[in-house]
C-alpha angles and dihedrals in degrees: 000000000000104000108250100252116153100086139254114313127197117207113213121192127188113201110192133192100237089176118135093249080076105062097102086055112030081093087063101042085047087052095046089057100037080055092051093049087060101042084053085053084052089051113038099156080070100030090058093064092051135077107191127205132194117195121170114207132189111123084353152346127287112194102218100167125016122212086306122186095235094218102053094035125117121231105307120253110249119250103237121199130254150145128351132315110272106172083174094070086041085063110045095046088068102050089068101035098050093051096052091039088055093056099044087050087046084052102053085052112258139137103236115186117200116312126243121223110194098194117190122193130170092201157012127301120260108293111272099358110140102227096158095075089068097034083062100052093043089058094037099104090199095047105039118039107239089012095194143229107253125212117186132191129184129195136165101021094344107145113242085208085044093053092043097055091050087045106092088213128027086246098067110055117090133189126204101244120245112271095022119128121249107222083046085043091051092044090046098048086050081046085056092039094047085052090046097055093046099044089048102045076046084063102043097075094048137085099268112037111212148172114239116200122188128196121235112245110248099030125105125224099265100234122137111243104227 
């Protein structure tokens, strides 16, 4: 067996709400993620450790960016709007797409640690879909290769209880306060991305690997108050 030496990967998913709820905001989002590409270009020790993917999902997923190394990466395709809000076919897309990019990146020898999934959505999931089932079965380690670490934020009518639940741990689940305004919410949650990525590439190359996780100014932990 060829000895792993390629060094320790990151994979980084957005998974962005392309419903058509989102049409007033999809420019800002373009823009908070044109802005982080160039940030990453700015830092390639810690773009280096990341590969960095950008899926859109309403009625389906639209692959946009496919596990890119930022540094090497042309201009970004803008997400578009379309269709309803079904977190169930996010899901389950990628119950079958972490898995297999695991294994390309394994096979390619590298080193990959749990991969982060930064999902941002302005609304509630289709009436009645169960998205929960597959949601399930894409955190559960013993069921999904590379089960990976989700961090949900919610802006607009997103739902905190709703964001929580998507979140793996209580800590990572945000919601836009109250007041703030979306297009400054959305460039705030791709800041704290962009922070995110770099603090955690940064990481990758110490002693203790970790996720770092910031938390968007302006957004408040997504825990019920009981």
């Amino acid at each position: 067996m060829m000895e792993s030496n390629r060094g320790h990967l990151l994979p980084i998913y957005v998974l962005a709400d392309e419903s058509g709820s989102m049409t007033e905001h999809i420019d800002d989002l373009n823009e908070g993620l044109r802005s982080l590409h160039q940030a990453l270009l700015g830092e390639p020790m810690a773009a280096a450790k990341v590969r960095f993917s950008v899926l859109g999902f309403s009625d389906d997923v639209i692959e946009r960016v496919r596990l890119v190394d930022l540094r090497s990466a042309a201009e970004f395709p803008r997400l578009t709007t379309r269709g309803m809000t079904s977190y169930r076919t996010a899901f389950e897309d990628l119950i079958n797409r972490i898995p297999a990019d695991v294994n390309r990146l394994k096979s390619e020898g590298y080193q990959v640690h749990r991969p982060a999934v930064f999902f941002l959505s302005d609304g509630l999931p289709n009436h009645g879909e169960d998205w929960q089932d597959p949601h399930r079965r894409l955190t559960d380690r013993n069921t999904t290769l590379g089960a990976p670490n989700i961090i949900a934020c919610g802006i607009v009518d997103a739902d905190a209880q709703t964001i929580s639940k998507v979140a793996t741990r209580p800590e990572f689940g945000f919601v836009a306060n109250q007041g703030v305004d979306v297009g400054a919410a959305i460039a705030k949650f791709c800041t704290a991305l962009t922070k995110s990525v770099i603090s955690s590439g940064r990481s990758l190359g110490s002693a203790s690997p970790q996720l770092v996780v910031d938390k968007p100014e302006g957004f408040t932990v997504a825990i019920d108050v009981i």
